[in-house]
C-alpha positions as CSV (number, residue, x, y, z in Angstrom):
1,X,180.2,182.8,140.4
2,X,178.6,182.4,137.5
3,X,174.7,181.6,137.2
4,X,173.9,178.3,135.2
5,X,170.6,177.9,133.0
6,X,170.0,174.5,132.6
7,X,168.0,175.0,128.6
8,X,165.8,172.7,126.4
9,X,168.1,172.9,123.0
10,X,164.0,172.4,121.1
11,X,162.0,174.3,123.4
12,X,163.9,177.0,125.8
13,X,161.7,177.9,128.7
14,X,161.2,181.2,128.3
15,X,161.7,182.0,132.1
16,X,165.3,181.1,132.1
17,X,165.5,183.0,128.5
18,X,164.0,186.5,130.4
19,X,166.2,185.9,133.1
20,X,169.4,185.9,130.7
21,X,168.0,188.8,129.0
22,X,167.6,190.3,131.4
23,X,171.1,189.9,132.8
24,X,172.4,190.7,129.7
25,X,170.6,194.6,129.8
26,X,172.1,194.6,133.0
27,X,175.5,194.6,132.0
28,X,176.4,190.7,132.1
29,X,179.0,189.2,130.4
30,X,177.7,185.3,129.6
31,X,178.5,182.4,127.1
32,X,176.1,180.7,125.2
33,X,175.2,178.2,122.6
34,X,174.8,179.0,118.8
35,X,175.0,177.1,114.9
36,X,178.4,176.7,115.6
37,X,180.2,176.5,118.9
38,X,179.9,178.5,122.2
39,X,180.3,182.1,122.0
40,X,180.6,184.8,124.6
41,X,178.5,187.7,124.8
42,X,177.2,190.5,126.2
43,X,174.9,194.1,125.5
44,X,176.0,196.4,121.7
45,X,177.3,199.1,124.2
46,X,179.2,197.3,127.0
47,X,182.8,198.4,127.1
48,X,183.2,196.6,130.4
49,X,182.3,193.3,128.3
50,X,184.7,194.1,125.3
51,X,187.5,194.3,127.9
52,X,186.4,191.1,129.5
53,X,186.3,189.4,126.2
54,X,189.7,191.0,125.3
55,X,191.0,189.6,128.4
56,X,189.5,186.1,128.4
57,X,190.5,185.6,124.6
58,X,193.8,187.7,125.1
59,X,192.6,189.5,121.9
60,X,194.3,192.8,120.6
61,X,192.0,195.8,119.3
62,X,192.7,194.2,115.2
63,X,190.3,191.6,116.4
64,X,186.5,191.7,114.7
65,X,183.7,191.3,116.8
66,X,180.1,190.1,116.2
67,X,176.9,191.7,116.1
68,X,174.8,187.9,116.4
69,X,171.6,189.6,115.0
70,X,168.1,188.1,115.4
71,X,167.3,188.3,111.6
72,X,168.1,190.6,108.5
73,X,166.4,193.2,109.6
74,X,168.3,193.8,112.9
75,X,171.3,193.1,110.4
76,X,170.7,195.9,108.2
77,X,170.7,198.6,111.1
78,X,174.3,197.8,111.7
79,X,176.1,197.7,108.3
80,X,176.3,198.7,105.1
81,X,175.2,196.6,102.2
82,X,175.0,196.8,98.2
83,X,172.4,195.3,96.5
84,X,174.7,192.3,95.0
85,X,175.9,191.8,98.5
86,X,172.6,191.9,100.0
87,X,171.4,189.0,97.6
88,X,174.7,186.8,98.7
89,X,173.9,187.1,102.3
90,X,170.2,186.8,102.3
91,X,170.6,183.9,100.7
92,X,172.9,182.4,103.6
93,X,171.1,183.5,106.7
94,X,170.5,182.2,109.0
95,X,173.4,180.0,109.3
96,X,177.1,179.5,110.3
97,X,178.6,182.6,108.5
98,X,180.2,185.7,110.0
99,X,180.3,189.0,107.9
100,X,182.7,191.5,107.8
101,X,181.1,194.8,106.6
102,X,181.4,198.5,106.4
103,X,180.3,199.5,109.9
104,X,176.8,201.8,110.0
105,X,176.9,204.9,112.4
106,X,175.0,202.6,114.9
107,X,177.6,200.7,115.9
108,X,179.7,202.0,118.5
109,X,183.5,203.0,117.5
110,X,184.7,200.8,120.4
111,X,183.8,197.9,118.5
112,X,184.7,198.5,114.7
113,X,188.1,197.9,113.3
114,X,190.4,201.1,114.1
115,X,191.6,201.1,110.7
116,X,188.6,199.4,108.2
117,X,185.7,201.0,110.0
118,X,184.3,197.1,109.6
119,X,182.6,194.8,111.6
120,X,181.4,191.2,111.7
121,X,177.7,190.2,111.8
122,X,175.6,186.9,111.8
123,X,172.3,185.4,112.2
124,X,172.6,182.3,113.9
125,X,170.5,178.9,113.2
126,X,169.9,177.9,116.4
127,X,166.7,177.8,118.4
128,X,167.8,179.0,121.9
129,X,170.1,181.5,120.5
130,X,166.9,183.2,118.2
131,X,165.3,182.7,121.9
132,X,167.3,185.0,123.7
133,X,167.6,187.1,120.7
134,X,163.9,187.8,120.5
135,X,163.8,188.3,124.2
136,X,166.5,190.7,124.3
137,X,165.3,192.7,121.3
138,X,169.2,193.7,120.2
139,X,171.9,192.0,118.9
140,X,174.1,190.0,121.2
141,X,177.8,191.3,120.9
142,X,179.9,188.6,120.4
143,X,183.5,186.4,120.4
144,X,183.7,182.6,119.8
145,X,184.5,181.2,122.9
146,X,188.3,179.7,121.8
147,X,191.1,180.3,124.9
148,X,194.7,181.0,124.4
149,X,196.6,178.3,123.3
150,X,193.7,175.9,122.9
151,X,192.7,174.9,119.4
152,X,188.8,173.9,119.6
153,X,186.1,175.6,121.5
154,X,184.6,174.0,124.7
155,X,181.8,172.2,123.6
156,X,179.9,171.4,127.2
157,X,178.3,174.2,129.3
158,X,179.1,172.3,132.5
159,X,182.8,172.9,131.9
160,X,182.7,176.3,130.7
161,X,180.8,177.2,134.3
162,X,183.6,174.8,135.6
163,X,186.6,176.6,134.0
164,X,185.4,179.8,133.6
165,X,183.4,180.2,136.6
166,X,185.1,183.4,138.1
167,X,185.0,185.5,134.9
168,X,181.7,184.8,133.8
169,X,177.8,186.2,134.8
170,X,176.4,183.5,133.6
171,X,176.0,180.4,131.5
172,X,173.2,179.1,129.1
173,X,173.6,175.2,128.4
174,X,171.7,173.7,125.4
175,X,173.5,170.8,124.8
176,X,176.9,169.9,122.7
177,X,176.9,172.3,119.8
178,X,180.3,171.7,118.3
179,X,183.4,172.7,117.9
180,X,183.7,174.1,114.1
181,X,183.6,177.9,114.2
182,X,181.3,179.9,111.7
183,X,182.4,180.5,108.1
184,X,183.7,184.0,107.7
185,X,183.3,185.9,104.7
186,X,184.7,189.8,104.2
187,X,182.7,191.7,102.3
188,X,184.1,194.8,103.1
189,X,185.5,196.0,99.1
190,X,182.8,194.8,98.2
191,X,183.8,190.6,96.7
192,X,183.5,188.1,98.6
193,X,187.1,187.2,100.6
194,X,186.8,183.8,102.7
195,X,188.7,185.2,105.9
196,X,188.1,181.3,107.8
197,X,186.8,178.5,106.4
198,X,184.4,177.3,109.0
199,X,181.0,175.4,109.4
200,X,179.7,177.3,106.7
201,X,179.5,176.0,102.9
202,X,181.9,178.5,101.3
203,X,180.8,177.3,97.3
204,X,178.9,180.0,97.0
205,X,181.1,182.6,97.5
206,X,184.2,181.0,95.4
């Protein structure tokens, strides 16, 4: 059963935000709000959470995952980016874009692409999201929240606890955050390549 934290979407108490965190270094698999729909997530190194992902989603190993990073910084660590590059994504962050870039040495084989060496990473405009992101002190490893056969995200973290009760650790409810999934942008040659057009304004990368 799935634990439920009941958070202000303005100002998350930071008891329920520790206590996520704190599942989260303990291996837990949760969903949670962000910019631009629910996303599931658990800790960078988790291969028990990749295969619960892989399972929930019914994704095959082609699919990218997300770093959600706190802020550039934390971004940097994880992939590899040119200075022209840099300049296009600073100027986007944070908000609802995913980036797919060469993969840095710190990010576990596991979760690049087997055959690009990519993967995806974000920093997310949302206040409860950059709350448990500070707490936690890592990125979040990440999957929209989208089931098979289902076209939109659930939007309501009372019916992700209700449908997804026996497969989840725990839920983090902020409130109705859409259901328009991020913008996603491959940058892995090095020009910009809109993958999904999304919540994200794509002009400036046309």
């Amino acid at each position: 059963m799935a634990k439920y934290f009941d958070v202000h979407p303005d100002n998350p108490q930071p008891r329920s935000i520790a206590q996520v965190a704190d599942s989260v270094r303990s291996g837990a698999l949760i969903a949670y709000p962000t910019d631009s729909c629910y996303a599931l997530g658990c800790r960078l190194g988790s291969r028990d959470g990749i295969d619960r992902i892989r399972s929930i989603r019914h994704l095959d190993n082609r699919h990218h995952f997300t770093l959600v990073c706190q802020d550039f910084a934390q971004l940097g660590r994880f992939v590899q980016i040119d200075n022209d590059v840099f300049r296009a994504i600073k100027a986007s962050t944070p908000g609802s874009y995913t980036f797919i870039l060469p993969a840095t040495r710190e990010v576990p084989r596991m979760l690049q692409h087997p055959k690009k060496k990519t993967v995806g990473v974000r920093i997310p405009d949302h206040v409860v999201t950059q709350a448990l992101l500070a707490e936690l002190g890592e990125p979040l490893l990440s999957s929209t929240l989208l089931l098979p056969d289902e076209e939109e995200p659930m939007t309501q973290g009372w019916e992700i606890k209700d449908r997804l009760d026996h497969v989840l650790d725990a839920v983090v409810d902020s409130g109705d955050c859409g259901t328009e999934p991020t913008t996603v942008v491959d940058f892995s040659d090095g020009e910009a390549e809109i993958v999904r057009l999304g919540a994200g304004d794509t002009s400036r990368f046309e």
